[in-house]
N, C-alpha and C positions, 0 to 999 in steps of 0.2 A: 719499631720499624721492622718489617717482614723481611726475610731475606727475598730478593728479587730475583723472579727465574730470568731472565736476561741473561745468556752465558757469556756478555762481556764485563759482568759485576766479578768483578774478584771480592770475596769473605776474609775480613780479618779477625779473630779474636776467639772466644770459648762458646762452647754451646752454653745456654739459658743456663741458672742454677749454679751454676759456676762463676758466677760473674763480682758476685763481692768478694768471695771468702778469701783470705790470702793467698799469693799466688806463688806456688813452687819456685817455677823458672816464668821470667819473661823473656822473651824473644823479640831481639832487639835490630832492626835494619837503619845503615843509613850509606848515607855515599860521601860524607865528608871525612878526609885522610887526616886528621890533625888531631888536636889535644881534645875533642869530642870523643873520637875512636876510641882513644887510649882510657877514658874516663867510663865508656860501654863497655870495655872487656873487663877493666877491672873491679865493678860492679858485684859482687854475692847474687849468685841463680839468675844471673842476665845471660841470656844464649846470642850468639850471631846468627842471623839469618843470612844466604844468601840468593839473589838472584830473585826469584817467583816463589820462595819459601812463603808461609804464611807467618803476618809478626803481631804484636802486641802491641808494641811500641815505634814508631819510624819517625826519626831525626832527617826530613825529608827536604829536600830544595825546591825552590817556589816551582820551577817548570814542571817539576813529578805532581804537585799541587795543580797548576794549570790542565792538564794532561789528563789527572788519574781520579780526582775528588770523586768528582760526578759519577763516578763509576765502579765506587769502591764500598762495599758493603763494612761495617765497621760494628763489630760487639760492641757490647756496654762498656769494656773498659780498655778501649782500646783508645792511645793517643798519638797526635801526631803535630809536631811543631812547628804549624801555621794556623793562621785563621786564612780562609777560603779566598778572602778580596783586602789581604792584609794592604796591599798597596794605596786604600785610601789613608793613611796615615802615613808609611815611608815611601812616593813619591814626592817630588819638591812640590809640582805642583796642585796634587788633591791634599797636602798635607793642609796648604796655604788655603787652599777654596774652604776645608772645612773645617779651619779656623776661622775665615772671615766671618762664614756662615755664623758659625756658634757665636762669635760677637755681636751678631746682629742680634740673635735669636736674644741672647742675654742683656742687649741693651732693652729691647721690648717688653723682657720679663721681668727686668731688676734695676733697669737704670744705668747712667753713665757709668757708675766710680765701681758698680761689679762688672760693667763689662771691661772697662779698663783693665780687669786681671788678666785682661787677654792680650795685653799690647808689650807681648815676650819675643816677637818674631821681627824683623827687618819690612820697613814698606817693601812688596815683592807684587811683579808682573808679569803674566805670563807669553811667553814667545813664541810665535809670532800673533799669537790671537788679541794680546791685548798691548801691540806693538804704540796704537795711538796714545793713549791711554798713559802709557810709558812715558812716552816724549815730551806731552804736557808737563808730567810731571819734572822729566829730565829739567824743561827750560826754566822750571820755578826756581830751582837749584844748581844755578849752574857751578861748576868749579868741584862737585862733592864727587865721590870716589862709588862706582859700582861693583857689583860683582855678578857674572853670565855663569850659571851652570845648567848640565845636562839634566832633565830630571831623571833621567833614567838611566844615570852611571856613574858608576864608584871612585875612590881612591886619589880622588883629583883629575879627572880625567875629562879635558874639554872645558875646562874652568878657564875665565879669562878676565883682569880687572880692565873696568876703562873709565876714560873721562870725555872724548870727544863722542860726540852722536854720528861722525864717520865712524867710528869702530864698530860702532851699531850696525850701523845702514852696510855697511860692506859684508858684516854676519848674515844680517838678513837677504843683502842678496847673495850669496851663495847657498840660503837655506830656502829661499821661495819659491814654490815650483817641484820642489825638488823630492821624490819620494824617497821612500824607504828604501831603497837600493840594495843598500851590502846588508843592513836586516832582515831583511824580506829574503835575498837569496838564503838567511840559514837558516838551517833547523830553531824553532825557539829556543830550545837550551842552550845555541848557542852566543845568542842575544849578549848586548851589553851589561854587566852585573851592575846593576843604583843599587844594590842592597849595602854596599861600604864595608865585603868582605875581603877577605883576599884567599877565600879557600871555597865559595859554595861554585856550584859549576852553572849556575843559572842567572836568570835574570831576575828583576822584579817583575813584579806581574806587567807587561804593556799590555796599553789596549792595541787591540788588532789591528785598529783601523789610522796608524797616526799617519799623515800625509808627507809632515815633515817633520828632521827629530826637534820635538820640544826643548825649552830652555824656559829659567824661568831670570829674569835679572831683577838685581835685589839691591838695596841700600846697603852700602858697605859701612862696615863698624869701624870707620876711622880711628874711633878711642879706645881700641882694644887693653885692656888689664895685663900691663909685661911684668914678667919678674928675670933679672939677670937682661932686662933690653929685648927681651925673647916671646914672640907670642904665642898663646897656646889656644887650646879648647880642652872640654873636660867630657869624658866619656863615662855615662853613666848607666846601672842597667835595669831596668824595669822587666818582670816578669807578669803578663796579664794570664790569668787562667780561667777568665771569665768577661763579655761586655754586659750581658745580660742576667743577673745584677752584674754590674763593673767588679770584680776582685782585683785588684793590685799590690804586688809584694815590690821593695825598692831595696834593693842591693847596697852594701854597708861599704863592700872597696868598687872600688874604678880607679881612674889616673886622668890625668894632667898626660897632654900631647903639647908638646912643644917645636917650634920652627928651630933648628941648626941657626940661623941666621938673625941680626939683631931687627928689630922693624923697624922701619921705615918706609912712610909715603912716594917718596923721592923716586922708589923704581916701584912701578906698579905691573911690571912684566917677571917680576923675580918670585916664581912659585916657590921657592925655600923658605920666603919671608913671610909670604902670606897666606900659603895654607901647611895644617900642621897634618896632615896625611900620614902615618909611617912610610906607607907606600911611595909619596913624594921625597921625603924628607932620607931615607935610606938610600936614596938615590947623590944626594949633596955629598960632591967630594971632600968634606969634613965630618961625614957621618961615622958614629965612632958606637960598630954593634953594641961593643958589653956594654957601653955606656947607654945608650939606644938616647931614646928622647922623651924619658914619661917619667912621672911623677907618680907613687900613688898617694889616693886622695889625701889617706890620713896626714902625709906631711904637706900634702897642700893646704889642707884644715888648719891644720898648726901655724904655717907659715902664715897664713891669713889672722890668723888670731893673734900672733905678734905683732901685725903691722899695726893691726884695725881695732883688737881688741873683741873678745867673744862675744858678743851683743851685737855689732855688726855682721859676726861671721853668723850667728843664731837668723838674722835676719835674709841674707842673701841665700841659705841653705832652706828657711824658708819660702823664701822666692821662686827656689827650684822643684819645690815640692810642688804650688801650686802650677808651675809648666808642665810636671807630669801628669799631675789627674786633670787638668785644662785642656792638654792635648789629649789625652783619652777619651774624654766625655764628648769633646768635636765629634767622636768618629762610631761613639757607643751607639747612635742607632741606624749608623749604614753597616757596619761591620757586620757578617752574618755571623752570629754568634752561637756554636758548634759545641758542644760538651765535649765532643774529641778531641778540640784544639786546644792550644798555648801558644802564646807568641814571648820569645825573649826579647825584647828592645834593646838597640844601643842608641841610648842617645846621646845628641851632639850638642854640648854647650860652651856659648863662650862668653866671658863677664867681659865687661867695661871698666874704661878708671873708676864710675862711679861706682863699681858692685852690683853691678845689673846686670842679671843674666839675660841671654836670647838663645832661641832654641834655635839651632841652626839646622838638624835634621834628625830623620827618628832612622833606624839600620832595621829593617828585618832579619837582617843575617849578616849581628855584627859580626868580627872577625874573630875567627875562634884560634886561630896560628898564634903562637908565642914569639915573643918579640927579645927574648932574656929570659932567662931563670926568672924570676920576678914577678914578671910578665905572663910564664906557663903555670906559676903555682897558679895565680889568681883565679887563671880563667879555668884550669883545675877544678877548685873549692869551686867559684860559681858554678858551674856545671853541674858537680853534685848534690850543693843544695836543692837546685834546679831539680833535680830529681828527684830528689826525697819531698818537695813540694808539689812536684807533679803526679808522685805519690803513685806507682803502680803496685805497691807490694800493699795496698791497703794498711797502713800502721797509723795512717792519722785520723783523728778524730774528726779537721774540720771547722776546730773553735781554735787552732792555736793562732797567735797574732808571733811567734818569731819562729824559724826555721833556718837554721844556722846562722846564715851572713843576711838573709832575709827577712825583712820587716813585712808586717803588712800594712799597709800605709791609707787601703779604700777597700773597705767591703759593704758596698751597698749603700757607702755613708764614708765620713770620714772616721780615723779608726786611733782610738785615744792611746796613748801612752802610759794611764794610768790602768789600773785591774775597772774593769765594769763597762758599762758602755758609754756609748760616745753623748757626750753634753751637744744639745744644737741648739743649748737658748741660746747660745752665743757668751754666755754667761761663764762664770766659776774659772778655772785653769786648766782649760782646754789645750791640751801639747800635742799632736798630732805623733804616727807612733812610726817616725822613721831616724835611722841614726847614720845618714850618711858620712862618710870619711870619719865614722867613729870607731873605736875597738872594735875589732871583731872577733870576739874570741867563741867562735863557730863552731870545733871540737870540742868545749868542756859545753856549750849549751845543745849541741846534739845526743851527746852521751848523757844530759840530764833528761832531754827529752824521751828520749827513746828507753831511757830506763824507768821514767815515770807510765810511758805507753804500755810498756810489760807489766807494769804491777796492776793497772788499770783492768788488763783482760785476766791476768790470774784472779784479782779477787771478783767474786761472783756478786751479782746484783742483788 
């Protein structure tokens, strides 16, 4: 790609020639204030840019994405942590369109029982467009429990559960008709955040043109999986650094988000009970900081394998795996797929009594703020594997399948757990190569890494 005389292109990155060889200093910009920042300074030969400097690297918010893509010249190795139209996968409602989509596509190519590995998501409709649509369904069922969310807003915000189809019709007429009003008067950045942060300063990407805000209402998980009376979700994190072939690394910690509050049906207007938000939940006048309300995963692993015994836990951990690469592959050929991009995923899952997971929603910009000591290491170590995977100082080869806390879990294929590659007769003991809520002993397999990387370039070919 030429650089474009255009003087509205801004150039980022090295001249030609310069472009593999290891790099001194990268030059690092972003505009998020939190355990991100702090993980950028303390980085070896990472420099801060500010303002209109030129950078290497930029930890950017979807609006600067909306705004600046199209307009930004970019070296060969220069990265930056979005994909261009990330929002068909973390909005509610294109996440759901291209899943249905990919079910169909898979039941035409493969048949009922492989499209079925796609039936991880709640029956969901979108608002107001597919309002008819809804209500049929509503009267099939009468008496079950819904849930109304924004697609395009975070942290709990504008979530409502119901049971009468007045709660409906009274939503919708205060939504029909009715345009973008207090959006439309602001600047985009300063838009409602759906990314399910509590630190980026933007929104998810909206289309331009919405006449009224979107909702999507969904079947609610009645049987939610309590431990302690208490309902949670489980936040997990997916690193893609490729659609086109699909690359996919799965994060070994996350946690368990738990309600203050015990469940119950009985009050379907009690947001403590029923969504596990921190941002909600830090609000309950029995919210108790140092103690916060998370798990992480390992001793939810554990605790699951006490109850159920490891066979079932082996099974439901593999349930979750295929939500991930199921929701990826939806989206692997709308996404514009960019060599300069990465996208970090938070995703949102919640089990059932039966040990069924459902994907509740994918975060482009999960939350990078610490919640506890606990909570700031974790997202710490992620971040910097994140980095060492995203790989600007050139030290990786390219063929490694682990990188600290990160597994790689799909590279162009499913990605085995044994040395050699992947079996697809279907055949032999095939173990797919991810170790969610398992050890993660991150520091002794980086320093093994990186000290095999070194001996690799001193001895000569």
């Amino acid at each position: 790609m030429s650089r474009p005389k255009n003087q509205n292109y801004k150039g980022h990155g090295l001249p030609k020639g310069k472009e593999r060889e290891q790099r001194a200093s990268i030059r690092f910009k972003t505009t998020l204030m939190n355990t991100l920042m702090d993980v950028l300074r303390h980085r070896p030969g990472w420099v801060e840019v500010k303002d209109e400097g030129e950078w290497d690297f930029y930890w950017c918010d979807v609006s600067w994405l909306r705004e600046n893509f199209d307009h930004t010249y970019m070296g060969e190795h220069v990265r930056i942590s979005h994909f261009r139209n990330h929002y068909e996968l973390t909005r509610k409602n294109y996440m759901v369109k291209n899943l249905k989509r990919f079910r169909k596509q898979m039941e035409r190519e493969a048949g009922k029982l492989e499209a079925a590995k796609c039936d991880f998501f709640p029956k969901t409709f979108e608002m107001p467009c597919e309002y008819h649509l809804f209500v049929e369904e509503f009267r099939k069922n009468p008496g079950i429990t819904w849930i109304m969310k924004p697609v395009a807003r975070s942290q709990g915000k504008g979530i409502f559960l119901f049971r009468r189809l007045k709660d409906i019709m009274d939503w919708k007429k205060g939504t029909a008709g009715k345009k973008l009003t207090s959006l439309e008067a602001q600047p985009a950045r300063n838009t409602v955040n759906p990314s399910g942060s509590h630190d980026t300063r933007s929104s998810d990407d909206q289309k331009d043109e919405i006449p009224v805000e979107n909702y999507v209402a969904q079947r609610y998980i009645e049987n939610p999986y309590l431990i302690g009376g208490r309902k949670f979700d489980l936040r997990v994190y997916v690193l893609v650094m490729s659609y086109i072939p699909l690359r996919a690394w799965l994060y070994r910690d996350g946690f368990a988000r738990f309600s203050n509050t015990r469940f119950t049906l009985n009050s379907i207007d009690d947001q403590y009970v029923h969504l596990t938000n921190v941002a909600v939940q830090k609000t309950s006048p029995d919210y108790h900081p140092k103690k916060g309300c998370k798990w992480m995963l390992q001793r939810f692993r554990q605790y699951l394998a006490s109850k159920h015994g490891p066979e079932a836990v082996e099974t439901l951990f593999s349930d979750m795996d295929n939500i991930f690469i199921k929701s990826l592959q939806s989206v692997q050929k709308v996404i514009i797929s960019d060599k300069h991009c990465f996208e970090l995923y938070g995703y949102d899952i919640l089990i059932d009594q039966d040990l069924k997971p459902w994907l509740l929603e994918v975060n482009a910009s999960p939350s990078l703020t610490a919640s506890s000591q606990e909570d700031y290491e974790l997202k710490t170590c992620l971040l910097e594997d994140t980095l060492h995977v995203v790989d600007m100082e050139a030290r990786l080869t390219g063929r490694e399948k682990r990188v600290g806390g990160f597994d790689l879990m799909w590279n162009d294929g499913p990605v085995s757990r044994e040395e050699g590659g992947p079996d697809l007769s279907g055949m032999g003991n095939f173990v797919t190569n991810t170790h969610l809520g398992c050890v993660n002993d991150r520091k002794k397999q980086l320093r093994q890494l990186f000290r095999s990387l070194q001996g690799q370039k001193k001895t000569p070919n």
